[in-house]
SETI-577551 format. One line per field, with one value per residue (C-alpha): residue number from 0; residue in three letters; x, y, z. Coordinates in steps of 0.5 Angstrom, whole numbers, always signed. Example, Ala and Ser with C-alpha at 12.3 -4.5 7.8 and 13.67 -1.06 7.14 Angstrom:
% residues 2
k <- [0 / 1];
r <- [ALA / SER];
xx <- [+25 / +27];
yy <- [-9 / -2];
zz <- [+16 / +14];
This chain:
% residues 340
k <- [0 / 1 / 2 / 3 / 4 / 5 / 6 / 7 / 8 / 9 / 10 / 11 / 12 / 13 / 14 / 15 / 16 / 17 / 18 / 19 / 20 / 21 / 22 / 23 / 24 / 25 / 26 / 27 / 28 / 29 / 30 / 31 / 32 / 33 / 34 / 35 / 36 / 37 / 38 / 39 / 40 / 41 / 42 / 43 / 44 / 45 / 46 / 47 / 48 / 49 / 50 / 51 / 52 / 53 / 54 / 55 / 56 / 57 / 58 / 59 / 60 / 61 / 62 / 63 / 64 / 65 / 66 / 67 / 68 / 69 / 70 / 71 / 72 / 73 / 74 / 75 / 76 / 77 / 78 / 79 / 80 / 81 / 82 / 83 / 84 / 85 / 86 / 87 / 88 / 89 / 90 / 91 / 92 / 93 / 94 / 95 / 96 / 97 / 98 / 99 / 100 / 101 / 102 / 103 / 104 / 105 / 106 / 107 / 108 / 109 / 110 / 111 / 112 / 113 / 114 / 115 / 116 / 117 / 118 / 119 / 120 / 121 / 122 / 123 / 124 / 125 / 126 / 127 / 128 / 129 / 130 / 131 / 132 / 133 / 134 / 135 / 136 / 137 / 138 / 139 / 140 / 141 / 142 / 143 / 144 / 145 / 146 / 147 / 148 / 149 / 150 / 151 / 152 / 153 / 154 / 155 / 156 / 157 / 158 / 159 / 160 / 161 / 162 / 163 / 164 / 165 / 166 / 167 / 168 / 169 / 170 / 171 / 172 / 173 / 174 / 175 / 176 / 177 / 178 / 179 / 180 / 181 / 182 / 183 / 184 / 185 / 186 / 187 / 188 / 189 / 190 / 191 / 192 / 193 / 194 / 195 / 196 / 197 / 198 / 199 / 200 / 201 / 202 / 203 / 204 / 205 / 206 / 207 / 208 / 209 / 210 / 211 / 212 / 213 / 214 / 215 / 216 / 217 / 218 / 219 / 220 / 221 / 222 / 223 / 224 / 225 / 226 / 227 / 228 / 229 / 230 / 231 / 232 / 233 / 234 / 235 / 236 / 237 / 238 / 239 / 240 / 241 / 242 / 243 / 244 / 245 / 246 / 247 / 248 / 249 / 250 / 251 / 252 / 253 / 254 / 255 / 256 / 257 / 258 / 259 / 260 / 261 / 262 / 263 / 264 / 265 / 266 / 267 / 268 / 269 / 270 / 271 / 272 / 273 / 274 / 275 / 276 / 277 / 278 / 279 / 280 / 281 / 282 / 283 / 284 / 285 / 286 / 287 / 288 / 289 / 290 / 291 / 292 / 293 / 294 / 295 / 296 / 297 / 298 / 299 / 300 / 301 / 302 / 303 / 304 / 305 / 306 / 307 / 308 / 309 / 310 / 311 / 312 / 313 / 314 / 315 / 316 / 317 / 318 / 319 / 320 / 321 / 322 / 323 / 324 / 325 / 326 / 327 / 328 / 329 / 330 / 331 / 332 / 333 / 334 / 335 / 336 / 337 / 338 / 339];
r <- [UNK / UNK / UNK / UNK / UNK / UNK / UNK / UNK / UNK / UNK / UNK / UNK / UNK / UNK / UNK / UNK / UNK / UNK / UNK / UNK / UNK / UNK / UNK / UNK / UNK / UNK / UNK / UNK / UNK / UNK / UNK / UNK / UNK / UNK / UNK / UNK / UNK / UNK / UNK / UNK / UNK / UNK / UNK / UNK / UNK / UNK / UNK / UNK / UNK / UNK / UNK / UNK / UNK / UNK / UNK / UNK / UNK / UNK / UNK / UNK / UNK / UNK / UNK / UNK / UNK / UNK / UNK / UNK / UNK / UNK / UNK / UNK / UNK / UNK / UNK / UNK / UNK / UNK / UNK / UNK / UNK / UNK / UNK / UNK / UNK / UNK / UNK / UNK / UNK / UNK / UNK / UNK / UNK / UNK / UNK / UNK / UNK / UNK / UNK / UNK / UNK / UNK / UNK / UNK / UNK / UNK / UNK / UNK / UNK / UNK / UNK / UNK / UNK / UNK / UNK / UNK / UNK / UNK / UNK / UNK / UNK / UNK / UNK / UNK / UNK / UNK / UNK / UNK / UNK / UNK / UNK / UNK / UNK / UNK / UNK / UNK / UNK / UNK / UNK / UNK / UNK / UNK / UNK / UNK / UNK / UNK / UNK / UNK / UNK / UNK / UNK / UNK / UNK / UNK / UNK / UNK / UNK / UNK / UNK / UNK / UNK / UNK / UNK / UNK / UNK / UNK / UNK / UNK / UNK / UNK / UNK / UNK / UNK / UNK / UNK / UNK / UNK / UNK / UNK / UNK / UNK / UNK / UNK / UNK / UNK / UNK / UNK / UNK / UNK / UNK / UNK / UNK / UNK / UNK / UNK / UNK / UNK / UNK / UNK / UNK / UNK / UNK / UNK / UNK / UNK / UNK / UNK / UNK / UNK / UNK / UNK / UNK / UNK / UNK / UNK / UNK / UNK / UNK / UNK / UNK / UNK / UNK / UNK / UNK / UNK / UNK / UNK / UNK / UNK / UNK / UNK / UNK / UNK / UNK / UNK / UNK / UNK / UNK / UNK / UNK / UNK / UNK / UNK / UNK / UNK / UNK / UNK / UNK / UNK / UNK / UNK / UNK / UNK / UNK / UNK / UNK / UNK / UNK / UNK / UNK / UNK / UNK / UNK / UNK / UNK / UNK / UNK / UNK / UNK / UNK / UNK / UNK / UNK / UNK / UNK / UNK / UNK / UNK / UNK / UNK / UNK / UNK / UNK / UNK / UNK / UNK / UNK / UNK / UNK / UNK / UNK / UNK / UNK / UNK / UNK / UNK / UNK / UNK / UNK / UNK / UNK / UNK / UNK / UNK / UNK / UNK / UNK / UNK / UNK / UNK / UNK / UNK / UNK / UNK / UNK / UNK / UNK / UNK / UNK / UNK / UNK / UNK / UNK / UNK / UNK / UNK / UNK / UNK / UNK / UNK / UNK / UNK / UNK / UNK / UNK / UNK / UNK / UNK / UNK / UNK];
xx <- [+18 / +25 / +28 / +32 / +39 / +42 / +40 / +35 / +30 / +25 / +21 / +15 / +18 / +21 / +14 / +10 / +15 / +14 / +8 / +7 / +3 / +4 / +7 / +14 / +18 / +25 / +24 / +19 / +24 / +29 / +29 / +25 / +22 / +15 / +15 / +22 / +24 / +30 / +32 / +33 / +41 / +44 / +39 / +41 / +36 / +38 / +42 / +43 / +39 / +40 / +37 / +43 / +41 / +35 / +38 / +35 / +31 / +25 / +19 / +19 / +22 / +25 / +25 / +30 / +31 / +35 / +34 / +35 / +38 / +37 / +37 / +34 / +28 / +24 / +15 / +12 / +18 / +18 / +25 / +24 / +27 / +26 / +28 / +28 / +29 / +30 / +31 / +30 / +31 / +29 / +27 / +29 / +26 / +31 / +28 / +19 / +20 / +14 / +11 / +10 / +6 / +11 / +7 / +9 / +9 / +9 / +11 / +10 / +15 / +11 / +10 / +13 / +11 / +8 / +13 / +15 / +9 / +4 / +6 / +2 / +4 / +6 / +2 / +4 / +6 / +0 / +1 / -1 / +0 / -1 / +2 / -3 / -6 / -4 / -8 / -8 / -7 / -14 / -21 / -19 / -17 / -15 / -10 / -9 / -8 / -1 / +2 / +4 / +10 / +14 / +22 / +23 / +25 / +20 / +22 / +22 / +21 / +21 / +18 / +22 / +20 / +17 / +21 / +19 / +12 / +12 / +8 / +12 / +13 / +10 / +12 / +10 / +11 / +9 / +4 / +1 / +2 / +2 / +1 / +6 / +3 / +0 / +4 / +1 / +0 / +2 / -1 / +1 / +4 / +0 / -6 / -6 / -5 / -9 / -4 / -4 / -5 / -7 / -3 / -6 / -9 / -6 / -10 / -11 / -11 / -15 / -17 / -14 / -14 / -17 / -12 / -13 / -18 / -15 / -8 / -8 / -12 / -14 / -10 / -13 / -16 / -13 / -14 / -17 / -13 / -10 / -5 / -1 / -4 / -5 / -4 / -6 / -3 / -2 / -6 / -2 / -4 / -8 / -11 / -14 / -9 / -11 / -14 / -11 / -14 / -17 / -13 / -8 / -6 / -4 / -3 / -5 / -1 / +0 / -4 / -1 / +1 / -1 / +4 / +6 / +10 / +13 / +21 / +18 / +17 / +12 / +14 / +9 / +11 / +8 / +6 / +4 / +7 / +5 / +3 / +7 / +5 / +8 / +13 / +13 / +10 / +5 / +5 / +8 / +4 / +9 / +9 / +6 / +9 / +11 / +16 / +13 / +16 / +15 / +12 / +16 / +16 / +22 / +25 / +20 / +23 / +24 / +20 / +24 / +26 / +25 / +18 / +14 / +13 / +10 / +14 / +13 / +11 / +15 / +13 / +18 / +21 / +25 / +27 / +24 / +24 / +22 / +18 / +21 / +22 / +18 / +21 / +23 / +18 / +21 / +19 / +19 / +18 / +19 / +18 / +18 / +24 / +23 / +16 / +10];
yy <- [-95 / -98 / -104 / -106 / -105 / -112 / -119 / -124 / -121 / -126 / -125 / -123 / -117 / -115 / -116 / -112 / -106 / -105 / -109 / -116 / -121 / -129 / -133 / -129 / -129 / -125 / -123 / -118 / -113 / -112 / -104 / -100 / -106 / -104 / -105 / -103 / -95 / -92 / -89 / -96 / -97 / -102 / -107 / -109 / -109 / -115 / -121 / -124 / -121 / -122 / -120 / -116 / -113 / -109 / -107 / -101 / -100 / -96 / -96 / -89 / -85 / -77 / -71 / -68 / -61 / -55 / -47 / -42 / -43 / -51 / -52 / -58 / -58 / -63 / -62 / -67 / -71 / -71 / -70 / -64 / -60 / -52 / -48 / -40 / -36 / -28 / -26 / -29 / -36 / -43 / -48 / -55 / -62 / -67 / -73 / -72 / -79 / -82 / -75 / -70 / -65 / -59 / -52 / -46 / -39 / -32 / -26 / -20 / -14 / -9 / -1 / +5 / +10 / +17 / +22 / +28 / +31 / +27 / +21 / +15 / +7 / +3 / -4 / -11 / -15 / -20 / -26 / -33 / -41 / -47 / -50 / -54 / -52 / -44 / -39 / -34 / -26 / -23 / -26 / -32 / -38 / -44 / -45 / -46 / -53 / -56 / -55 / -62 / -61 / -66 / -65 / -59 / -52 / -47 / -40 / -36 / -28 / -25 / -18 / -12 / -6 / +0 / +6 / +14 / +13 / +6 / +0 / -6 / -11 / -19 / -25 / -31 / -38 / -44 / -40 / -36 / -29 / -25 / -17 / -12 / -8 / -2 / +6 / +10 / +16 / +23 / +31 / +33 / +28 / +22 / +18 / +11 / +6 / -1 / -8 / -14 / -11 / -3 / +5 / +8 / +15 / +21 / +28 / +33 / +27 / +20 / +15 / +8 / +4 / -3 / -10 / -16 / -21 / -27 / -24 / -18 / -12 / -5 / +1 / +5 / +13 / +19 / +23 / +30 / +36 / +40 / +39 / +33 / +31 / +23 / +18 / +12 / +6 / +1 / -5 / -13 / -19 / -21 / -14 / -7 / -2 / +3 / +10 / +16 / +19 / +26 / +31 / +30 / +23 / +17 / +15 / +9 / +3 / -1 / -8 / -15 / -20 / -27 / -32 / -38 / -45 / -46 / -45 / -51 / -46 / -40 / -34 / -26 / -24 / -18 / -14 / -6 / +0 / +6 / +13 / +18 / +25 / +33 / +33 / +36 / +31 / +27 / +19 / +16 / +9 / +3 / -2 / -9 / -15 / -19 / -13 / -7 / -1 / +5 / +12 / +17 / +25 / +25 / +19 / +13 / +6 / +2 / -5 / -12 / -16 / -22 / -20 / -16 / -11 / -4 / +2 / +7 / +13 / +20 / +27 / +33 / +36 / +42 / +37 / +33 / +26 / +20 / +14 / +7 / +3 / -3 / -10 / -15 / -20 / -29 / -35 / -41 / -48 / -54 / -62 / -68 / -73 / -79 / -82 / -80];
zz <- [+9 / +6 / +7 / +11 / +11 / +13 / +16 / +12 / +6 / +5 / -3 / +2 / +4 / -3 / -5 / +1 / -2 / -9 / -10 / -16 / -15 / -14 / -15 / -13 / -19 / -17 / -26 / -24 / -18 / -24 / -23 / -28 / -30 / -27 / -20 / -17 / -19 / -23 / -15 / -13 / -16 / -13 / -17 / -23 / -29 / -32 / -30 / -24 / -18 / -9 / -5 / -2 / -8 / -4 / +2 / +4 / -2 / -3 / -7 / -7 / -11 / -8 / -13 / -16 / -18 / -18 / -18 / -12 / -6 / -3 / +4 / +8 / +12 / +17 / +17 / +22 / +21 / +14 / +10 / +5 / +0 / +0 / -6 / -4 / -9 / -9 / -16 / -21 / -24 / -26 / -22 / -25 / -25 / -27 / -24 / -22 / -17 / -13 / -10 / -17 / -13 / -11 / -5 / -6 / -3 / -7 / -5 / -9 / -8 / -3 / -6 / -4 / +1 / +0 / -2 / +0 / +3 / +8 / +5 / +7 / +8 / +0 / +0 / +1 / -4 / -7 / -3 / -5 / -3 / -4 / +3 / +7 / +12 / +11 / +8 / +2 / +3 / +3 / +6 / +4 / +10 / +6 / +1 / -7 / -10 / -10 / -16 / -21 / -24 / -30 / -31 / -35 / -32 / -30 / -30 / -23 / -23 / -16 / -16 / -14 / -8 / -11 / -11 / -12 / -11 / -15 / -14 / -13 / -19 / -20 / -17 / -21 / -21 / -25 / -28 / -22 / -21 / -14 / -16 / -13 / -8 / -9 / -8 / -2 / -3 / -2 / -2 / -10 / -12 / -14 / -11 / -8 / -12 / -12 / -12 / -8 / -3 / -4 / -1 / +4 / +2 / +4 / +5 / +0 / -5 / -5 / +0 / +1 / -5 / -7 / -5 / -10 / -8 / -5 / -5 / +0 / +3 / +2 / +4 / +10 / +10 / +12 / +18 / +18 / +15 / +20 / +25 / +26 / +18 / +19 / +13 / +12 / +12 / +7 / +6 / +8 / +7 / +13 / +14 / +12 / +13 / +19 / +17 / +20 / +26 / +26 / +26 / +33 / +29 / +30 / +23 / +21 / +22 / +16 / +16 / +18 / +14 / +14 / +17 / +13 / +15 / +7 / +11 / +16 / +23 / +22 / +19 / +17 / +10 / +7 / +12 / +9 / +11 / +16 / +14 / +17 / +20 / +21 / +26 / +33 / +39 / +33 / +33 / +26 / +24 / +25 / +19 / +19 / +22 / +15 / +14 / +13 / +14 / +19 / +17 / +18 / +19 / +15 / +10 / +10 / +13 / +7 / +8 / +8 / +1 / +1 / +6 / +0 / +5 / +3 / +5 / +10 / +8 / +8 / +11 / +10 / +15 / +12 / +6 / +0 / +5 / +0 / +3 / +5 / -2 / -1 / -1 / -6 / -5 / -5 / -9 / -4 / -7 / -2 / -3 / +0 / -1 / +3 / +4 / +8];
């Protein structure tokens, strides 16, 4: 709690502030000389000291760094910072100050949906967080640990969606990495692949595959063959994508994600994509909430940068549809700037 901005400050206060013992002796608050911080500029370091000197001072230092794009945020009443990057950067501390500890989301780029032909619903982006009070992707129902940082700069990559029967590339932050979402697949031209969250399976070529523990889940299995074809869904952060449903359909819807409150409200982030179907009166699988994108019986619906979402899967319908690209994935980085 800072000091007052004005009227009469008693050595008493200054001391409940930046601690010291007795006797009081005014030597002791010269600033960065133990007890009173290097943010507290307006008192001297040498020389003559007042006590207007410490008006509206604080023994609480905020951290000072740089990188992506910097906004503002309030958390239960507390002033943050949030650096959101959505490419790749550097995150620099230039001053640590009182709270050293910084939370984090990453978010990898989600896979591509199946091609061409009975393609099913990419993968989600690996999810993981240290943000108190919200989850990591897959089983997991807590966070990681707060990251302590120093002043010096940290390299930031921000993985892209997948595209062309692709998975999605690694985020990584502080030395954590969440694995790109894996590709869904398509009859001819390639199976499912697993990632942070695994491709929905498709017929004639594999089931769903494998997510990564604590980061996402595992894509769904495909319907029956024969008519309406019905990919899978791919996997999200919060849930398994669904399977496809004999062979009237629907097709898997692509899994949710999981939400996260790094922005100060809540938000989905890497949802998987849905599986598509032939045309003529069968039911599409829509993508996850956290940016998936819906399957199609043509072009897949692209998932969301800056979501991870996985791509939703393409069928061809005259043509040689491609599925939806997977989003680019997000690095968040928030910390607290004024005391608890």
């Amino acid at each position: 709690m800072a000091l007052q901005s004005s009227g009469q400050i008693s050595f008493q206060d200054i001391q409940d502030e930046f601690g010291g013992s007795h006797p009081i002796e005014a030597s002791e608050y010269y600033r960065n000389g133990g007890l009173v911080p290097s943010g507290a500029t307006t008192v001297p370091e040498s020389g003559e000291i007042g006590m207007d000197d410490f008006y509206g001072q604080s023994a609480y230092t905020p951290m000072v760094a740089t990188g992506g794009t910097v906004s503002n945020i309030t958390v239960s009443g507390r002033a943050y910072k949030l650096h959101k990057f959505t490419s790749n950067g550097t995150f620099t501390v230039s001053t640590v100050g009182t709270d050293d500890q910084v939370e984090w989301l990453i978010v990898a780029g989600g896979g591509s949906g199946g091609n061409t032909k009975h393609g099913a619903g990419g993968g989600a982006g690996g999810l993981r967080t240290s943000v108190t009070g919200q989850q990591t992707g897959g089983t997991s129902t807590t966070p990681e640990s707060k990251t302590t940082v120093s002043a010096t700069s940290y390299s930031i990559v921000v993985g892209t969606g997948g595209s062309n029967m692709n998975r999605g590339g690694n985020s990584s932050a502080f030395g954590i990495t969440s694995t790109g979402g894996g590709r869904g697949a398509s009859d001819g031209y390639g199976v499912a692949q697993s990632g942070g969250s695994g491709g929905g399976g498709a017929q004639f070529e594999s089931n769903g595959a494998a997510g990564t523990a604590g980061q996402g889940y595992a894509g769904g299995d495909p319907g029956s063959t024969g008519g309406c074809y019905p990919s899978a869904g791919g996997g999200g952060a919060g849930q398994a994508g669904f399977d496809g449903v004999g062979s009237s359909g629907p097709a898997g819807n692509g899994g949710i994600g999981k939400t996260n409150n790094i922005q100060g409200f809540s938000d989905y982030f890497a949802g998987g994509g849905g599986g598509s179907t032939t045309p003529g009166g069968c039911t599409v699988g829509s993508g996850g909430l956290g940016g998936g994108g819906a399957g199609s019986q043509s072009n897949g619906v692209d998932g969301t940068d800056g979501f991870g979402g996985g791509g939703g899967g393409g069928e061809r319908n005259g043509s040689f549809p491609q599925g939806g690209d997977g989003g680019n994935g997000v690095v968040y980085i928030r910390y607290p700037v004024e005391a608890a």
